[in-house]
N, C-alpha and C positions, 0 to 999 in steps of 0.2 A: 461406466467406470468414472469414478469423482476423478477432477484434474484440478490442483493448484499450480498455478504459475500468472508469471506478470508476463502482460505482452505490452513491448513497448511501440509505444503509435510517435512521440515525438520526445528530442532531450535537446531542443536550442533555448539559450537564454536571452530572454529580447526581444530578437527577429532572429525569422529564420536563416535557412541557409541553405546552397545547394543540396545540401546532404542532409539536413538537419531539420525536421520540420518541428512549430512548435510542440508545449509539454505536450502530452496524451499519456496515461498507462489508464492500459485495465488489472485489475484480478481478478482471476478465475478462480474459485472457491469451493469443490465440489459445485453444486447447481446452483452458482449466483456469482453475479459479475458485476466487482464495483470499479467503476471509472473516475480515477484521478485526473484533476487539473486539465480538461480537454480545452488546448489552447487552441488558435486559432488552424481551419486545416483537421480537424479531429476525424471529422466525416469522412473523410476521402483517407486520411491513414487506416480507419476500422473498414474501408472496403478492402485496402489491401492485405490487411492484416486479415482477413478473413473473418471480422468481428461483425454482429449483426446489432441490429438497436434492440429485439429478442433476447440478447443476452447482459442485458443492462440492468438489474435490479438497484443501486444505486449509485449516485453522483457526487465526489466529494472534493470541495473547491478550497484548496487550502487561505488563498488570497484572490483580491480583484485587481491583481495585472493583466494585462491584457496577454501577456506569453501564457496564465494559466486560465483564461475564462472565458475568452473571446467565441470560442469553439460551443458556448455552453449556447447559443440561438439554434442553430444548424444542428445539434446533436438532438437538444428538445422536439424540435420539431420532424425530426424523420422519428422518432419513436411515436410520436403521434401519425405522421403519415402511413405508417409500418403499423399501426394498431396494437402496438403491444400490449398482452393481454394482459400483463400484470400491474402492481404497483409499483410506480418509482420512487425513490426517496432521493433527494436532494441536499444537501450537508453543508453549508458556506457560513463563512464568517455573518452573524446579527449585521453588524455594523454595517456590514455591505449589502443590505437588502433592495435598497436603490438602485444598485448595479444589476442586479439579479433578477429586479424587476424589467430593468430595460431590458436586458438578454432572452429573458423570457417572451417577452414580448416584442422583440425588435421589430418583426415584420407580422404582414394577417396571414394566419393558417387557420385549420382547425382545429379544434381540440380536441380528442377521442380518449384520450388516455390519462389514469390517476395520475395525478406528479402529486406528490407531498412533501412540500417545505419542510426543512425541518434545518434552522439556523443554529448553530453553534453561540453561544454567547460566554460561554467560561470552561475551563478543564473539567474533564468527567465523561460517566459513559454515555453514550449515545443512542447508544442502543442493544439489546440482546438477544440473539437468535437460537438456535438449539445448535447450529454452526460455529457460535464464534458472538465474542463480544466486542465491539465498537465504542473508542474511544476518542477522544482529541485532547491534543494540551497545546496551552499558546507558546507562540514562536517571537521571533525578534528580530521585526522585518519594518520597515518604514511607513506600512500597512498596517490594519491587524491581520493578523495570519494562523493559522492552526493548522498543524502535523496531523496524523491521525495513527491508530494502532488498532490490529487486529489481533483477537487475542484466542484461541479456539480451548473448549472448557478439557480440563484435565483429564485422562479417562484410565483405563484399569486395561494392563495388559498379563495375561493372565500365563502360568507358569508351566509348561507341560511336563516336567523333571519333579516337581512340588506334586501337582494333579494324582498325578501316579503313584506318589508315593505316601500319597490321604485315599488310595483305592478310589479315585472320584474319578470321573469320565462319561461320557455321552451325554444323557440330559441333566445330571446330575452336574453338569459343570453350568449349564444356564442355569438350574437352580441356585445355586451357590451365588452367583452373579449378581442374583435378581433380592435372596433374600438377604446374603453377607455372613453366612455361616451357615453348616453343614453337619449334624451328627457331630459336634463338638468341633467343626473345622473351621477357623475365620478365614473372611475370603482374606483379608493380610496373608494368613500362611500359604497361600497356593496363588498370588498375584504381587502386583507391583503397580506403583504410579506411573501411567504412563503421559509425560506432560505434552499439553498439548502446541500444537507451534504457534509462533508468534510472527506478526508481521507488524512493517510500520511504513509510514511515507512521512520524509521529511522536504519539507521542498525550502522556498527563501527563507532563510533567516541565517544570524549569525550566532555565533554558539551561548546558549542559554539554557538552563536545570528542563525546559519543554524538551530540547533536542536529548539530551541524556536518559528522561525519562519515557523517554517514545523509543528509544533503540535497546533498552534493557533486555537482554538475552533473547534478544531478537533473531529467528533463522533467517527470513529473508530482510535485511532493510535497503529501502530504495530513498537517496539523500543527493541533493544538489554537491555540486562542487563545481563553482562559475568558475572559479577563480584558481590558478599555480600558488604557490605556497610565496614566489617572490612577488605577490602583489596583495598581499595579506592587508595591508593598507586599504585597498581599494576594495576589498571582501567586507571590511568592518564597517565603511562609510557609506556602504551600499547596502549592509544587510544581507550579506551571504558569509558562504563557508568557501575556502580551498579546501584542495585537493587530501593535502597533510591534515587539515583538522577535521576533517570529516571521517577519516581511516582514524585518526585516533579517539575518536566518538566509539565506530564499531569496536577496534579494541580494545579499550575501557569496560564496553559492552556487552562484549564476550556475544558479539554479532559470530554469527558461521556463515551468511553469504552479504556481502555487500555490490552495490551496485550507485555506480555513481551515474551522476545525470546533470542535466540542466548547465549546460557547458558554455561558458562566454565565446563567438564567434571570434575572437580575438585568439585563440588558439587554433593552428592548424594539426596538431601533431596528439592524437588521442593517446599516446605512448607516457607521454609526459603527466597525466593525472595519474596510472598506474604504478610509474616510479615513484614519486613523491607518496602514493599512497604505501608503498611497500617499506617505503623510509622511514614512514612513521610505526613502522611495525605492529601493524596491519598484517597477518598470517591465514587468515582464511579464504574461504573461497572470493575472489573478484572478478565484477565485472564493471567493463566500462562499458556503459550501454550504448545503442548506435538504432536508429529506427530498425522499426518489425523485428527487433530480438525477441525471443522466447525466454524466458528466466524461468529454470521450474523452484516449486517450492523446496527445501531441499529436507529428503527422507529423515523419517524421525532416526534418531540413533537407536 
């Protein structure tokens, strides 16, 4: 059975904290697993999380801080010690190929398994699967930095009240499917667009036309908010978002589930990013995320 949802491995900004280990998220994608920002500690979150290096098909590093990449040595190389059978892709800022390189190779192991670079250098897609199409746009962070979006292709959900009342049914309705008319019927009249969902990761940056056009009618976005909305000063000077501009990102957006993260240890009180986010009105689904949450994707309407 296909499963979408985010499983969160780590949401400190910085360094960590008792409770809080650096970034990590996976998503689960029907049968592929991409791993965002595996900060330092990545490894030992995906044990607890029940996550394997098996279920990694790609790596996608928004910037080279060390809260979002540090994890990328330790992660590479249990997929090589673990043999995984498949191919990995790897996604990070051009610019930081130096970092990527050390990381890669930080220490000797061996190497068993494909990894495929594949650097980001400007907005546009990435890549595209029969799953779902992969994008990036840059951010505006004191780095360079790139969000990323998933985008899964639009498909055709088909009418059983219409069906029935063009006498179509049994195989005659894969026919229809497959050719797009029927003995004078278009598949329009007996179907509908069914669009497909959207996801996005936004991690450091402050608010820029990347962040707006990565969260567009997004069902799940997962988005930094280091910062409370009274230190907005200190969000702007450092390349991040608060609490209030990040809800009003999703709002704008017409996002259905948000999920904030990446939280300055300078807050003890997680309660406090969900008010300021509800202030900003913000009315959809939220979450504040906390290590090994589960976020699932959330159902088409």
């Amino acid at each position: 059975m296909s499963v979408r949802e985010l499983v969160v491995l780590g949401t400190a900004s910085q360094v960590p904290t008792r409770h809080r280990n650096h970034n990590g998220y996976l998503l689960r994608w029907d049968g592929e697993g991409i791993l965002f920002d595996p900060g330092e500690g990545t490894q030992r979150q995906m044990l607890r999380a029940g996550v394997a290096a098996h279920d990694l098909n790609r790596i996608c590093v928004t910037h080279f801080h060390g809260d979002h990449s540090l994890g990328l040595a330790g992660v590479i190389q249990r997929i090589n010690l673990d043999r995984v059978p498949h191919q990995v892709t790897a996604h990070y800022p051009k610019s930081g190929q130096r970092f990527f390189d050390r990381l890669r190779y930080a220490t000797a192991y061996r190497e068993t398994v494909q990894l495929t670079e594949a650097p980001v250098a400007a907005d546009g897609v990435l890549a595209r699967t029969g799953g779902y199409t992969l994008e990036a746009h840059r951010l505006s962070h004191p780095v360079e930095s790139y969000g990323y979006r998933l985008t899964e292709p639009d498909g055709r959900r088909m009418l059983p009240d219409r069906l029935a009342a063009h006498g179509i049914k049994g195989p005659d309705v894969g026919r229809i499917q497959r050719e797009g008319s029927l003995d004078g019927v278009l598949l329009d009249d007996v179907s509908e667009i069914r669009r497909g969902q959207r996801f996005a990761f936004v991690m450091d940056t402050r608010l820029c036309d990347g962040v707006h056009a990565l969260a567009d009618g997004c069902d799940l976005l997962v988005i930094e908010s280091t910062f409370l909305d009274e230190d907005e000063q200190l969000a702007v000077e450092h390349g991040h978002l608060t609490a209030g501009q990040a809800a009003a990102v999703a709002r704008d957006a017409g996002v259905r589930h948000l999920v904030l993260t990446h939280f300055s240890q300078r807050y003890s009180d997680p309660e406090g990013f969900e008010r300021q986010a509800r202030a900003a009105g913000y009315e959809g689904e939220l979450t504040v995320a906390h290590d090994l949450l589960r976020v699932p994707v959330p159902k088409r309407r």
